[in-house]
N, C-alpha and C positions, 0 to 999 in steps of 0.2 A: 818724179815726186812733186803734188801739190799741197805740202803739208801748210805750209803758208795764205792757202784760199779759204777763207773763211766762207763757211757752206750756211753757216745758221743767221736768221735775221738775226742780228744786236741791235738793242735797245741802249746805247751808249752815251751816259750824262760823263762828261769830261770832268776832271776834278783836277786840284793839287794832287801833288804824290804823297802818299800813304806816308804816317811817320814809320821810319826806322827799325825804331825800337819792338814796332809790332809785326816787324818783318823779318827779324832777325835770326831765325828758326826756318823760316823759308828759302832766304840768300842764300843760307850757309849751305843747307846741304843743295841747292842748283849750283853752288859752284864745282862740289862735290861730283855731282853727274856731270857738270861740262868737266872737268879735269879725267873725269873715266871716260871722254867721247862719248858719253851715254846722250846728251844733248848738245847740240851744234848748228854746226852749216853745211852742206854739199857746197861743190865747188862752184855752183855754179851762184849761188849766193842765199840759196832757200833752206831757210832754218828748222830746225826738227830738234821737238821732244819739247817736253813741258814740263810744270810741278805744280802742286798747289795746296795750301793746307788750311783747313775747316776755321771760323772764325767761333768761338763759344763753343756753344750747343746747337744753335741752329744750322741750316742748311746752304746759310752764306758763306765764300771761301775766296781769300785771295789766292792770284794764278800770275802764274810770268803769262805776258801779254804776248799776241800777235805779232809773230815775224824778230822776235827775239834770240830766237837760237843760236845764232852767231855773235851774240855779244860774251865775251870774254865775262866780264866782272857784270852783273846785273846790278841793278839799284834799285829806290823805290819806284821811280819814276819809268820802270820796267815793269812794273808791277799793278794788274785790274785787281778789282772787287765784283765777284757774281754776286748779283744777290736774288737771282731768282728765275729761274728755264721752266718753261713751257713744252715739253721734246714734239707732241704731239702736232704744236702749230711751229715747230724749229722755232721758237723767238727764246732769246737771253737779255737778258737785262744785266747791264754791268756800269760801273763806274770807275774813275779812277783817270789817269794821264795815258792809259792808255786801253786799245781796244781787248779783251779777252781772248786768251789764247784759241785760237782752230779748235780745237779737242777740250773745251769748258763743257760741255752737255755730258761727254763720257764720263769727266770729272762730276758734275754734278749729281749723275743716276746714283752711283759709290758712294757717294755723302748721304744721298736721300734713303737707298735700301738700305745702307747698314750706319746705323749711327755712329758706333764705336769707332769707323773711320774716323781720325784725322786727319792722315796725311797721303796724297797720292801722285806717283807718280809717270810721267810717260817717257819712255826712251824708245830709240831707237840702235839695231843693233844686229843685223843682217844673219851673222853666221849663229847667235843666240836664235835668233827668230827663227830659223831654219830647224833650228837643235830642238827648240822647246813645239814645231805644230804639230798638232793634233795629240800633242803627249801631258798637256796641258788645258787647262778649259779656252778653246776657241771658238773665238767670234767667226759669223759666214763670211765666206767668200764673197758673197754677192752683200756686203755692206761697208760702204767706206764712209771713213773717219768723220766725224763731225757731222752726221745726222741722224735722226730720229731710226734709222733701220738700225744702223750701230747701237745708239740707245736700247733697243728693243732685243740686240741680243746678246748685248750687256745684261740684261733683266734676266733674258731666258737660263745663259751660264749662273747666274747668283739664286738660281731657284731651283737647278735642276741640277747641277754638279757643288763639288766640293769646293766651288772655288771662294768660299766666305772663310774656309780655315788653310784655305792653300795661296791666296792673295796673290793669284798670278798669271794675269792672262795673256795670249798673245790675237793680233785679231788681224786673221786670213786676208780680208781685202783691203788690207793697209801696209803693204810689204813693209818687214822692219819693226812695227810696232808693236812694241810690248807693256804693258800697264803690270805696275804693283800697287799697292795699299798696304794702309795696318794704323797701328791703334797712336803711331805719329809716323814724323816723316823720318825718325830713324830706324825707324821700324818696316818701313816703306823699301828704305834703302837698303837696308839690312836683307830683304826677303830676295834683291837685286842681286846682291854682292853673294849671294848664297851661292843663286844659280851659273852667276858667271864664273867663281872662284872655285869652284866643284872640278873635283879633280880629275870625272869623267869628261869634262867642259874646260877647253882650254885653246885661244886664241891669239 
């Protein structure tokens, strides 16, 4: 697993940490998925999964940052600001205390095609990942996480399958990884807890 190598240029201005109070809808439910194992560490110390939720109306979103998955309790100071990707030339642009999570450009396509997005999230989750490919809208094989080919078949499932009222992908050359959305982030989480808690699906 290199969920922790960050593949895309960052454009990264370092800041203070984000106030609290406009994070608090975010924290709450990452703790939520680290307490389900949906986000974490492998033993070996390399973090996996992510969250992030839309700022306004535009297409800016804060995200738990780079190589965070293994922190128990997240804070602000865990926490970037996208404010603008490029997938074509792989560059991002982010602020904040820390560098943007690995999987920000997947985040970003989800905010840009569908507006109504606010909230999304990435987990990982082996024996789910197993359960939901190809039964599910999936990304190719031959595209791993955090670049522009991912981007692009990110695009292709949101334009060619169901996946805009099914909110639920899994993506082939990223063993594990599985992405939700929806109109927030409990709604995100909710589309999560559906598939795991299904009584055909049990682990």
């Amino acid at each position: 697993m290199d969920e922790g190598y960050i593949k895309f240029q960052p454009v990264w201005k370092k800041t203070e940490a984000f106030a609290e109070s406009k994070l608090q809808n975010l924290l709450k439910y990452r703790q939520h998925c680290y307490l389900r194992r949906w986000i974490g560490a492998y033993p070996d110390g390399i973090g996996f999964g992510n969250i992030s939720e839309r700022i306004g109306t535009g297409e800016t979103f804060f995200i738990s940052g780079s190589a965070t998955g293994g922190i128990p309790v997240l804070g602000p100071e865990q926490i970037a600001k996208v404010t603008a990707v490029v997938a074509k030339e792989n560059k991002l642009w982010c602020s904040g205390p820390v560098v943007a999570s690995s999987e920000s450009m997947s985040h970003a396509v989800i905010y840009e095609k569908l507006p109504w997005v606010k909230g999304v999230i990435h987990i990982h989750h082996l024996e789910l990942w197993q359960h939901l490919l190809h039964k599910v809208p999936t990304t190719p094989a031959d595209a791993p996480y955090g670049t522009p080919e991912m981007v692009d078949g990110i695009v292709h499932l949101l334009e060619t399958t169901d996946l805009p009222e099914r909110k639920l992908f899994v993506m082939e050359g990223h063993e594990e990884g599985i992405f939700a959305f929806g109109k927030n982030l409990e709604e995100a989480f909710g589309v999560l807890e559906a598939v795991v808690d299904a009584p055909h699906f049990r682990v």
